[in-house]
C-alpha positions as CSV (number, residue, x, y, z in Angstrom):
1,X,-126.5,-92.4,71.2
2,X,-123.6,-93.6,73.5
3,X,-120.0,-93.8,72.5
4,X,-118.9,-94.9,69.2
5,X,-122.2,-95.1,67.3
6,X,-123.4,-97.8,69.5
7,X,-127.1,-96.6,69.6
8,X,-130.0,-97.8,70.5
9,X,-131.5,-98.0,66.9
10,X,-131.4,-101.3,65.2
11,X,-128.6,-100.0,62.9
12,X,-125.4,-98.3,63.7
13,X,-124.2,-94.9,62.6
14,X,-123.1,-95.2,58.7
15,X,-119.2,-95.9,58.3
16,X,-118.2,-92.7,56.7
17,X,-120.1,-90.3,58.4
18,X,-117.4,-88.5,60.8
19,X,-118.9,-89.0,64.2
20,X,-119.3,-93.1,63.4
21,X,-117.8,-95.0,66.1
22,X,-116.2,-98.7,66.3
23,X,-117.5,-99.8,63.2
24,X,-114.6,-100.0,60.7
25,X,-111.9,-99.6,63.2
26,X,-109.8,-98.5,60.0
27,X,-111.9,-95.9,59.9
28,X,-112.4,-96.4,56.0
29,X,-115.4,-98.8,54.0
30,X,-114.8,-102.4,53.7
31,X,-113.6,-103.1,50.1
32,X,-116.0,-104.9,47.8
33,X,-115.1,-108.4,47.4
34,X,-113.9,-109.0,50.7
35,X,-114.9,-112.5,52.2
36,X,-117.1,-111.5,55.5
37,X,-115.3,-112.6,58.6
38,X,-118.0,-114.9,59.4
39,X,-117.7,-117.0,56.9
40,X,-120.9,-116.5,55.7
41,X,-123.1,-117.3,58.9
42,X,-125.9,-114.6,59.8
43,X,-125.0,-112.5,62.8
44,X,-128.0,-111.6,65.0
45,X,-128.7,-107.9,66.2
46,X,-131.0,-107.2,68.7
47,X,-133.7,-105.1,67.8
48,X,-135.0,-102.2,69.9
49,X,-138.6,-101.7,70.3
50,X,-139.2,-98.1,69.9
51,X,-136.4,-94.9,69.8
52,X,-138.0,-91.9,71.8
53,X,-141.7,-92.8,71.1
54,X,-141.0,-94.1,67.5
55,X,-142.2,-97.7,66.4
56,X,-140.0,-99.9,64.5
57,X,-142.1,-99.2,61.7
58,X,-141.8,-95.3,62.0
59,X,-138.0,-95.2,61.8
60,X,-136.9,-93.4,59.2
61,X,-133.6,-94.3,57.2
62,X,-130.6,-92.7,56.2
63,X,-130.2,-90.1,53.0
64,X,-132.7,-92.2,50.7
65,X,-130.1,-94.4,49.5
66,X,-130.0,-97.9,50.3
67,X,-127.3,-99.7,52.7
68,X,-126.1,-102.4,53.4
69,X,-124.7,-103.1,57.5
70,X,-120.8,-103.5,57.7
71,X,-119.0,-105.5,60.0
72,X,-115.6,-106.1,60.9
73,X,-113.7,-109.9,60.0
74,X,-109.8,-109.8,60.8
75,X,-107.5,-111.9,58.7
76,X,-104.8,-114.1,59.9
77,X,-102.3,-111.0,60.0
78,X,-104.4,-109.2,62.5
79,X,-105.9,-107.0,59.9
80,X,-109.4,-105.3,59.8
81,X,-111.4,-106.6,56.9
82,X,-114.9,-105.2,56.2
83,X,-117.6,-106.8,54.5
84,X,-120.3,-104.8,52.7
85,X,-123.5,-106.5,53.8
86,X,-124.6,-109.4,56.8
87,X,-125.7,-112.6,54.9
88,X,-128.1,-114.9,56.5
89,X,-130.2,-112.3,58.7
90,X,-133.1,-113.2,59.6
91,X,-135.0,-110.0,59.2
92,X,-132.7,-108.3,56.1
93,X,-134.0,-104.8,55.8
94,X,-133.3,-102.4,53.4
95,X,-133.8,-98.5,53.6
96,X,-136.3,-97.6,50.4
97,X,-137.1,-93.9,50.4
98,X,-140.5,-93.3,52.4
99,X,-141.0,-96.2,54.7
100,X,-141.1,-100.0,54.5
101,X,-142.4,-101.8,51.3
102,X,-144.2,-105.2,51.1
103,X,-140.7,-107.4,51.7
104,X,-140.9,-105.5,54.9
105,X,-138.4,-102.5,54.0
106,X,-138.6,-99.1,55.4
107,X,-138.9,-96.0,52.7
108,X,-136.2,-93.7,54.3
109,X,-138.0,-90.3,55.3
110,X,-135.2,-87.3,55.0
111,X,-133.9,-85.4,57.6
112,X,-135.8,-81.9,57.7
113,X,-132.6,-78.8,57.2
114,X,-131.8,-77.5,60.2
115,X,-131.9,-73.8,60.0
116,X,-128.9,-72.9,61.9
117,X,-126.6,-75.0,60.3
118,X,-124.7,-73.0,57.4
119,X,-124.2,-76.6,55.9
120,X,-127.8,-78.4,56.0
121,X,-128.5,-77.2,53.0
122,X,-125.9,-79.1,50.7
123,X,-127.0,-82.4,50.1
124,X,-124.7,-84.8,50.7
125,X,-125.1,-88.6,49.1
126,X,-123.8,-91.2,51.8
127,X,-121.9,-93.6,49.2
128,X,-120.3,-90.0,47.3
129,X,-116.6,-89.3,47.5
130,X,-115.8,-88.2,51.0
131,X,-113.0,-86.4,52.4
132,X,-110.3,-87.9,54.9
133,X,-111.4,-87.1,58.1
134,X,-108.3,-88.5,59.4
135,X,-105.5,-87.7,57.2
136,X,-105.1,-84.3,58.0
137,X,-101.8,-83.1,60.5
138,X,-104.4,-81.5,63.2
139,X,-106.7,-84.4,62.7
140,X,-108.1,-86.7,65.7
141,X,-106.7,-90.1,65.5
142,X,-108.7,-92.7,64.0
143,X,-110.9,-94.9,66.5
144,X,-109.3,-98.2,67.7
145,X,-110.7,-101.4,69.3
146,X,-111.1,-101.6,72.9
147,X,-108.5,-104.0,73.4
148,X,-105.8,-102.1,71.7
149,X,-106.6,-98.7,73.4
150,X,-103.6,-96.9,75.6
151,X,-103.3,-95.0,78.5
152,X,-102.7,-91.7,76.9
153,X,-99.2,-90.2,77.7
154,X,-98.5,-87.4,80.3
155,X,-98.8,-84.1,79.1
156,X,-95.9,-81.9,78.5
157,X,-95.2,-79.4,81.2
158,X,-96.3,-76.1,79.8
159,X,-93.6,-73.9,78.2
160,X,-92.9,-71.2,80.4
161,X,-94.6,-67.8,80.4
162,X,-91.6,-66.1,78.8
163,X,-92.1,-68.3,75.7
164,X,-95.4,-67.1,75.0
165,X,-94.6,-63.0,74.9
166,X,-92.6,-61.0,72.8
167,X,-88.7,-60.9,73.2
168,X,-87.6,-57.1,74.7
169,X,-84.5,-55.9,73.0
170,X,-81.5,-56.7,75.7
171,X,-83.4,-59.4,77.5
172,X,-82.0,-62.2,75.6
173,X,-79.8,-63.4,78.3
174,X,-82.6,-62.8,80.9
175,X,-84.9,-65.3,78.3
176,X,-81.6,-67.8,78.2
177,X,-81.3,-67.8,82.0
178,X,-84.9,-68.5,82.6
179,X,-85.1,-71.3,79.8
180,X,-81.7,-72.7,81.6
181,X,-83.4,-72.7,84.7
182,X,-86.6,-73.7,83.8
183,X,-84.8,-76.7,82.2
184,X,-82.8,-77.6,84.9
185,X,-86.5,-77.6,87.4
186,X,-88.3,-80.0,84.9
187,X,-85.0,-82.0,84.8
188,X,-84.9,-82.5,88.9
189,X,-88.4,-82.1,89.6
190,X,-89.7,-84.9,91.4
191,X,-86.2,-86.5,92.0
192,X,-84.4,-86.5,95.4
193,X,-80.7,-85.5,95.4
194,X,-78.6,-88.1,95.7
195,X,-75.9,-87.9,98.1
196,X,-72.3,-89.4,97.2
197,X,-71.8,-92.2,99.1
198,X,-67.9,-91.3,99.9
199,X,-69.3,-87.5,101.1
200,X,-71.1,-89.0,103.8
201,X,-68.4,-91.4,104.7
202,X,-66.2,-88.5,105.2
203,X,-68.4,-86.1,106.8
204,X,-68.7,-89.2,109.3
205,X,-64.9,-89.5,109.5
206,X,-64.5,-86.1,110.2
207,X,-67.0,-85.9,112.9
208,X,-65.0,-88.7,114.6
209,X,-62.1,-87.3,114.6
210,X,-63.7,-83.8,115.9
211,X,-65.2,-85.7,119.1
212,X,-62.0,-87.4,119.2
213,X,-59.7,-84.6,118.8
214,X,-61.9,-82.5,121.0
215,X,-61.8,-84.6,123.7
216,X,-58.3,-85.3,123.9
217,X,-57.5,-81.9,123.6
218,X,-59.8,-81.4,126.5
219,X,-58.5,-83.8,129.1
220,X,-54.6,-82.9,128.2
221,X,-55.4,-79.0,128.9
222,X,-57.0,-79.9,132.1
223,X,-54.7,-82.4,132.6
224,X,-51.8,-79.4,132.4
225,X,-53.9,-77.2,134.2
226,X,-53.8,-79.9,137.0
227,X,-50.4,-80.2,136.9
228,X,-49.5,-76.7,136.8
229,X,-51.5,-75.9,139.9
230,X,-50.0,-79.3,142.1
231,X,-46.4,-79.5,140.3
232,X,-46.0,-76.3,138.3
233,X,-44.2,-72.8,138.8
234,X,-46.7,-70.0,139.8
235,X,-46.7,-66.9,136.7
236,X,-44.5,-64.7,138.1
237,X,-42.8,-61.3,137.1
238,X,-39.2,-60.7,137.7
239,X,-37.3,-58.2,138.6
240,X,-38.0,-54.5,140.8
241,X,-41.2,-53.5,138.5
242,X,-41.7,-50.7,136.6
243,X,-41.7,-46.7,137.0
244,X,-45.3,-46.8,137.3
245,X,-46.4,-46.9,141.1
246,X,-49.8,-47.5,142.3
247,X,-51.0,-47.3,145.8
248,X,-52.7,-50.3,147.2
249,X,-55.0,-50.9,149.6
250,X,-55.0,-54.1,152.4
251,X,-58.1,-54.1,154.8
252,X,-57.6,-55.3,158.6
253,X,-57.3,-59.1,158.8
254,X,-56.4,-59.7,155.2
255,X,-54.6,-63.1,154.5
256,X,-52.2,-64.1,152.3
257,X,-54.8,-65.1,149.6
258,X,-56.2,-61.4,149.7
259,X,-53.4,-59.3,149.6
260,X,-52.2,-61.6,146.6
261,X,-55.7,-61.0,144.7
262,X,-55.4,-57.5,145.6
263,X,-51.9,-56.8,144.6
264,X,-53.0,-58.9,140.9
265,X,-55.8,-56.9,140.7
266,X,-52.9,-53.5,140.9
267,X,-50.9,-55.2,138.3
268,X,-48.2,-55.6,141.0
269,X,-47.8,-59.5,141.0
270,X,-48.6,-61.6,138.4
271,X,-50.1,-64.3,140.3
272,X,-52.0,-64.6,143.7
273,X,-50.0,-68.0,144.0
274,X,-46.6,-66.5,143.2
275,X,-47.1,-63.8,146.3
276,X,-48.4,-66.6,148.9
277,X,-45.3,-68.7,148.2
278,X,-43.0,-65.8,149.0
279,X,-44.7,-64.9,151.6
280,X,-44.4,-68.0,153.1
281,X,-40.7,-68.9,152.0
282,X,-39.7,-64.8,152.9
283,X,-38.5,-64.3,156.6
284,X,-41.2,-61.9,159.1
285,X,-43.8,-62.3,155.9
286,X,-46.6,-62.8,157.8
287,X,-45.7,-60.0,159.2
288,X,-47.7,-57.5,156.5
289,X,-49.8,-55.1,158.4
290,X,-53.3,-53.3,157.1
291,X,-53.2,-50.3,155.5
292,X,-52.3,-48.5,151.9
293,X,-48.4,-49.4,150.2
294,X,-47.0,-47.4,147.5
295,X,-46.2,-50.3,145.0
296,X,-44.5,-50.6,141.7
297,X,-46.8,-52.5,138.9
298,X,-45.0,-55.8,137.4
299,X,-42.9,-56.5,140.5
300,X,-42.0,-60.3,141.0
301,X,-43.9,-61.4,144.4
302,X,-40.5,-61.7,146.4
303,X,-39.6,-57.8,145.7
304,X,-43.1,-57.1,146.6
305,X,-43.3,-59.2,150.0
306,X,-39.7,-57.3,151.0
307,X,-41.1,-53.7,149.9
308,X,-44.6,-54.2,151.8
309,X,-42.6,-55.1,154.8
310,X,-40.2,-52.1,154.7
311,X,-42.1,-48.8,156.4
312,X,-41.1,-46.3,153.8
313,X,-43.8,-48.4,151.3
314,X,-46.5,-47.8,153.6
315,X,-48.9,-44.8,152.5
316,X,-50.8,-44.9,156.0
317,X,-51.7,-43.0,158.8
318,X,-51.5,-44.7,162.1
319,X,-53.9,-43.5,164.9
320,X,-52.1,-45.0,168.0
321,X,-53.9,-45.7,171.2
322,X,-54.7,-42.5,173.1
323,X,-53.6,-40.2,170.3
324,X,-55.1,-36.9,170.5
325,X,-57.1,-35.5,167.0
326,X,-54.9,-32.8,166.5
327,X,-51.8,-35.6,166.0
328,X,-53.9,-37.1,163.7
329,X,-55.0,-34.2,161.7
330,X,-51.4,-32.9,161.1
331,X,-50.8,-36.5,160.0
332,X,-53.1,-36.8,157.2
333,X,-52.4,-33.2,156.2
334,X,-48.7,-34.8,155.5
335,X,-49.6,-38.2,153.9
336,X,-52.0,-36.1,151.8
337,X,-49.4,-33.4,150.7
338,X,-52.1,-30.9,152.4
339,X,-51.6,-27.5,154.1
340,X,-51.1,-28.1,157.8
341,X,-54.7,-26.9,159.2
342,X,-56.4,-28.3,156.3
343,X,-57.7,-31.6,157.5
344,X,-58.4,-30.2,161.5
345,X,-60.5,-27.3,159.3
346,X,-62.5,-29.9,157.3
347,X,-62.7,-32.0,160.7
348,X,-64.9,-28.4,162.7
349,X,-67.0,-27.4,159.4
350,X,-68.0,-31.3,158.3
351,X,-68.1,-33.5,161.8
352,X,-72.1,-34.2,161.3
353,X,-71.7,-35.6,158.3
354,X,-68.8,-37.9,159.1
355,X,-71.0,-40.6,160.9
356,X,-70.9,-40.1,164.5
357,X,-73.2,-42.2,166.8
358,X,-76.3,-40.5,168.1
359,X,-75.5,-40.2,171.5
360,X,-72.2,-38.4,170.7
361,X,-72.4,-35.0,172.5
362,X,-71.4,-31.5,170.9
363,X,-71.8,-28.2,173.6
364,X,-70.1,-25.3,173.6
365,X,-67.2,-26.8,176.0
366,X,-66.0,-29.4,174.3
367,X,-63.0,-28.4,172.3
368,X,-63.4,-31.6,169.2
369,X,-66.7,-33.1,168.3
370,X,-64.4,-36.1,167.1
371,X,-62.4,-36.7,169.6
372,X,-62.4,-40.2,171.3
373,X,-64.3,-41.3,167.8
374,X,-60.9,-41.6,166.0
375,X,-60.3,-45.2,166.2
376,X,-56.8,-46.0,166.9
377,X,-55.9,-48.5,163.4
378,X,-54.1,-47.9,160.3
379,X,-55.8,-46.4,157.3
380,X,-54.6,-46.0,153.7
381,X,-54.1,-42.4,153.1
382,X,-51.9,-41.6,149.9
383,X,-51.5,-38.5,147.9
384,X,-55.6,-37.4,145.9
385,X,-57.6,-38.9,148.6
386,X,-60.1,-36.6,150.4
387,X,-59.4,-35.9,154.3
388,X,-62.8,-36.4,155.0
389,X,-62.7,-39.7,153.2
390,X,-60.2,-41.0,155.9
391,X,-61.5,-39.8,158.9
392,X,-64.8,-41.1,157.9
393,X,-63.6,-44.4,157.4
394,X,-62.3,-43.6,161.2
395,X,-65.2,-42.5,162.8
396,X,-67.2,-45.7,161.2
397,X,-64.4,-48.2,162.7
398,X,-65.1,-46.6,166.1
399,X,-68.8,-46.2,166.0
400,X,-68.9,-50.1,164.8
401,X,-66.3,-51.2,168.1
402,X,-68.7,-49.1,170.7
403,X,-71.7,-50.6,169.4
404,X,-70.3,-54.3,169.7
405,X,-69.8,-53.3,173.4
406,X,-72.9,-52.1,173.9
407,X,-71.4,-48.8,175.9
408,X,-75.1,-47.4,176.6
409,X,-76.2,-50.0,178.4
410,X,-73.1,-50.9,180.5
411,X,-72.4,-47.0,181.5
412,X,-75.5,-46.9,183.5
413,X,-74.4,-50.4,185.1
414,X,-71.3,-48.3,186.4
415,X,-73.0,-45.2,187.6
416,X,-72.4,-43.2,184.1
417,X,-75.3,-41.1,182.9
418,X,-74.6,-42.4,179.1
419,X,-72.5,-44.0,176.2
420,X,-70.8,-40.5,175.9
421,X,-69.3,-40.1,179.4
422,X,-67.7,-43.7,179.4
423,X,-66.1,-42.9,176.6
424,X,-64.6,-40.0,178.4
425,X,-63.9,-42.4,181.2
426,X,-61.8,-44.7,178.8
427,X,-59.9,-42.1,177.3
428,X,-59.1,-41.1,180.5
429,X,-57.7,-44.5,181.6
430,X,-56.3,-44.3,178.1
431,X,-54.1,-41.3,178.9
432,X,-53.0,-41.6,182.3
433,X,-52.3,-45.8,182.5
434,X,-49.2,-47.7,181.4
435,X,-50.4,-50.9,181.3
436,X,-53.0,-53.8,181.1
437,X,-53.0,-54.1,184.8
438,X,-52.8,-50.1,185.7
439,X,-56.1,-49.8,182.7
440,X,-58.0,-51.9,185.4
441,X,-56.9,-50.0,188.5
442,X,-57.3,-46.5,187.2
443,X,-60.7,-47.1,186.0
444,X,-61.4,-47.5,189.6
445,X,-59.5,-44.6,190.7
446,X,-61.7,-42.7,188.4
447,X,-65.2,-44.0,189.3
448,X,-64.8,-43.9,193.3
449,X,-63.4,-40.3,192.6
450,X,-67.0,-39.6,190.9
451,X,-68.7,-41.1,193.5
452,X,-70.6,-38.5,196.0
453,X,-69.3,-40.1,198.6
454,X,-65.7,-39.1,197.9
455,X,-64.7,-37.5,201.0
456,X,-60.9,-37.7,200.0
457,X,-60.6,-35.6,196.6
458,X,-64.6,-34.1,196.7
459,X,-65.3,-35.7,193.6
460,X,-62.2,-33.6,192.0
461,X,-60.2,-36.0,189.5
462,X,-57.3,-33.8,189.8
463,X,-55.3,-35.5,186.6
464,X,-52.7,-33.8,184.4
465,X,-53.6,-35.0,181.6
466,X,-57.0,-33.3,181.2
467,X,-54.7,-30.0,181.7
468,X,-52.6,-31.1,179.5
469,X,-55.1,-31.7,176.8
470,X,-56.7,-28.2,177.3
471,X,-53.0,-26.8,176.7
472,X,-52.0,-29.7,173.8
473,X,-49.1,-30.3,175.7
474,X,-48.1,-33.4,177.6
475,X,-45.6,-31.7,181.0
476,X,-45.9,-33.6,184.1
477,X,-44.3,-31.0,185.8
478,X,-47.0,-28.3,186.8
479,X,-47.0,-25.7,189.3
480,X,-49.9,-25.3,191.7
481,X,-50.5,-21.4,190.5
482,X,-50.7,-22.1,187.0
483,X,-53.1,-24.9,187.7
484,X,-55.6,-23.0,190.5
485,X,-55.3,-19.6,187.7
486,X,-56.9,-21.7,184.7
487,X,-60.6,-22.1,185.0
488,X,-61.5,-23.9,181.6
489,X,-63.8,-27.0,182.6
490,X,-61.0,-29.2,181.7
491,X,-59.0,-28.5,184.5
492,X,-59.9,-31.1,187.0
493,X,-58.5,-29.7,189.7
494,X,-60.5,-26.9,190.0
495,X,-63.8,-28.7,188.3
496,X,-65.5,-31.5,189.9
497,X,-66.6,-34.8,187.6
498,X,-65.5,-35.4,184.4
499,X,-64.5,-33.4,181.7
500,X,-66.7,-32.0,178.9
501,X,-66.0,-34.3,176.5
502,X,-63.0,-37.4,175.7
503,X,-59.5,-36.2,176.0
504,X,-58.1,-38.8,173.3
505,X,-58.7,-41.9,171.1
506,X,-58.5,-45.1,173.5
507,X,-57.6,-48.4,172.8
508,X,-59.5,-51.3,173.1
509,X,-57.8,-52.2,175.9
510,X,-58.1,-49.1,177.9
511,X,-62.1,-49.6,176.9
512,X,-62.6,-53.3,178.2
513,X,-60.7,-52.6,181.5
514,X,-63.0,-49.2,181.9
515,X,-66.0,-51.9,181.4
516,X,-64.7,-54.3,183.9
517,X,-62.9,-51.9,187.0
518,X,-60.8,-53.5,189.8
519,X,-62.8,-53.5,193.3
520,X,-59.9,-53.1,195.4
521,X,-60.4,-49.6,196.9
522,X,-57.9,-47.7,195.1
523,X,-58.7,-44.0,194.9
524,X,-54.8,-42.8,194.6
525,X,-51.7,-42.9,191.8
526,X,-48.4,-41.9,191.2
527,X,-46.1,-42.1,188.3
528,X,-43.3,-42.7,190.5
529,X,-40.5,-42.6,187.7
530,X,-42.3,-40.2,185.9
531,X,-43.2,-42.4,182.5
532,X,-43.4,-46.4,183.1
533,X,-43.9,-47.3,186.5
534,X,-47.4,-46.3,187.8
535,X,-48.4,-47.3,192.0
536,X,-51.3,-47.3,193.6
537,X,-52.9,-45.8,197.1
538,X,-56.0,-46.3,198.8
539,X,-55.6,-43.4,201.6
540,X,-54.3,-39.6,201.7
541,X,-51.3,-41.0,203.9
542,X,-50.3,-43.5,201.2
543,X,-50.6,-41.1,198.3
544,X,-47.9,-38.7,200.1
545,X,-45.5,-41.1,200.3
546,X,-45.6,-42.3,196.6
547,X,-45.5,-38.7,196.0
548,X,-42.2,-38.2,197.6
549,X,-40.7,-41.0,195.8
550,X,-42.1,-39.7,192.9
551,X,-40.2,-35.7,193.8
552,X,-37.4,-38.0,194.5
553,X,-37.0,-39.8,191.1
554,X,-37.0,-36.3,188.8
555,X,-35.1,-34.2,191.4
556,X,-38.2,-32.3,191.6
């Protein structure tokens, strides 16, 4: 059977059984009287052959009762109207109980009872008074023609799961929020938000103003900026500073620019720019040497151009050219607010660890490890620094200068056994020249005196000032006895060569001129006026007559 009783039996399912299909689209019998909608005219049927192996003689009938076909005839109004029988067929069969008789109708064999079925046992008369299939509430909707069928609606989203269980006492507002919710999702789902037009017009607006705004903002702060460093006043502090000092450091060769970051850096200035410009407008302000000032913090840059220059803001020690150690020791003692004896003590116990070169020499004769290694510069040296901080930044200053001469190399050149000895010869220059000219000369007093070949002195150097050293004085006026009675080795008129060791820091001065020696011969001085004025002899004869001038000068 498919679909709505259309089967392939010669006959259709009967009208009021409760599975029967399109036939009476009312879903109720055609009432007796009604005109067929044919008008009379026989309808033709097609006839099957055979159902599942059954003959059209072997097909049984329905319920032993006799009926008649129905068919459907609609009425002007668009009504259903059922007749009760097909006039005019051509083969008019009617259901006899048992099979066909001789007009050529079929005797309608029962259905056996089905044994499963709680019902099959009730006869039921087709024809009897049947129940409403359809009238019910939960009943199916009656069948309708093809041409009148719907889509059938969408189903209704599922009520949530909260509807199905058992309200908890106190979760009514829970239930309420869920059904809000749930309400509001079915509500929106499958809708896009729509955005008010006039909110995206003013989001637009407002990010044209931003860029706008931001941009104009932009070019007048660098546009100030540019003014401000062409046109404008440097930040500047007025007035003497504070109470609070702080000591500040200024390395050698440090311009204008760098002691004006430094001194910001200090809190001192307020401005690199302000200190530059009085620097530059201040008389003798270029004049701002190296080494540590005692500053005030928040001092305007004019008060702290005049203070740097003044000598009483200088936290420094000064090693001059051809200063003895022991000068310099008691002078960072001082600037350090130190016992006296404390730095020249840390100096003996800590000199191997302050940086000397490698070929600086330490025996038994020579009186300072350090000496000559001193540098002659300024350095910062103010009250909680370390002494062996300072002279360590000393020692590296002159280790750095010998190396950039290259003193190893060039002492050999001039008959020197090493690096350690020129030295010596330079402090020696150091101590007993005067000037750039007499640096020059004496260097060569003091190499043809070392020579073997010395016939005038026998390789004796014969200067004061290595006596001098070995007493810590500095007397030019020195007997003969007390002189031949003193054998230390650096008493160089009784010891040949040089001394054991340097006899002071020289200069760089005193160094280049010990590096590049007159040739003229010279192998005699005399300090004829006792300080300034140094002269020059090549020959014992010479010599005596400067020295004469010289006994004449101090009234010796």
């Amino acid at each position: 059977m498919t679909e709505y009783g259309r089967g392939p039996g010669s006959e259709p399912w009967h009208p009021e059984d409760p599975l029967y299909g399109d036939v009476g689209w009312g879903g109720q019998q055609a009432q007796a009287g009604q005109r067929s909608p044919y008008d009379g005219r026989p309808q033709q049927y097609p006839q099957a052959s055979q159902y599942g192996g059954w003959s059209q003689e072997q097909q049984p009938g329905y319920g032993g009762q006799q009926h008649q076909q129905q068919h459907q005839q609609y009425d002007t109004s668009g009504q259903p109207q059922y007749d009760q029988q097909f006039t005019g067929h051509p083969q008019q069969q009617q259901f006899h109980q048992g099979g066909w008789d001789a007009t050529g109708t079929h005797g309608q064999v029962p259905y056996a009872a089905d044994p499963g079925d709680p019902y099959g046992q009730q006869p039921v008369a087709y024809g009897g008074e049947q129940p409403d299939f359809y009238g019910t509430e939960d009943a199916y909707p009656p069948p309708e023609p093809p041409g009148r069928r719907r889509p059938e609606p969408d189903p209704e989203p599922a009520a949530d799961a909260e509807e199905e269980h058992g309200v908890l006492p106190g979760d009514d507002e829970d239930d309420e929020e869920h059904e809000l919710q749930g309400r509001r999702e079915r509500r929106g789902k499958g809708r896009k938000p729509v955005k008010s037009k006039k909110r995206r017009t003013g989001c637009a607006c407002m990010v044209v103003v931003l860029v706008f705004g931001g941009g104009l903002g932009g070019v007048g702060y660098f546009g100030y900026k540019f003014y401000q460093n062409r046109f404008g006043t440097a930040p500047d502090f007025a007035g003497e500073g504070s109470s609070q000092t702080v000591t500040v450091e200024i390395p050698k060769g440090a311009g204008g620019w760098e002691i004006g970051r430094r001194l910001k850096e200090a809190g001192v200035v307020k401005s690199a720019d302000a200190f530059v410009h009085a620097q530059g407008t201040t008389p003798g302000g270029d004049g701002i040497q190296a080494g540590a000032y005692l500053l005030k913090k928040e001092m305007s840059a004019a008060s702290a151009v005049k203070l740097m220059l003044d000598p009483r803001s200088q936290n420094n020690v000064v090693v001059t050219e051809g200063e003895r150690n022991t000068n310099v020791y008691a002078a960072i003692d001082k600037r350090l607010e130190l016992p006296d004896g404390s730095t020249k003590k840390i100096a003996r116990k800590q000199y191997k660890s302050l940086g000397l070169p490698s070929w600086a020499e330490n025996n038994s004769d020579i009186m300072d490890p350090l000496e000559g290694f001193l540098w002659p510069a300024t350095y910062p040296a103010a009250k909680g620094m370390k002494p062996e901080a300072i002279l360590k930044q000393m020692v590296t200053q002159a280790k750095q200068k010998y190396a950039a001469y290259g003193l190893d190399g060039k002492a050999r050149e001039l008959g020197l056994n090493n690096a350690f000895e020129l030295v010596t010869v330079a402090s020696l220059v150091q101590a007993e020249g005067k000037t750039h000219d007499d640096f020059r000369k004496m260097a060569e007093v003091v190499y043809n005196r070392l020579k073997p070949t010395n016939t005038e002195t026998n390789r004796l150097l014969q200067f004061d000032s290595t006596y001098n050293y070995l007493l810590g004085k500095s007397n030019i006026h020195i007997s003969e006895k007390e002189i031949n009675s003193n054998p230390s080795p650096y008493n160089t008129y009784t010891h040949k060569g040089l001394p054991p060791g340097p006899i002071g820091n020289p200069g760089e001065d005193a160094l280049k001129a010990t590096l590049n020696p007159t040739d003229d011969g010279w192998i005699y001085f005399v300090a004829t006026d006792g300080t300034n004025n140094t002269e020059f002899a090549k020959t014992y004869a010479e010599f005596q007559e400067l020295k004469d001038k010289f006994n004449a000068s101090s009234g010796n």
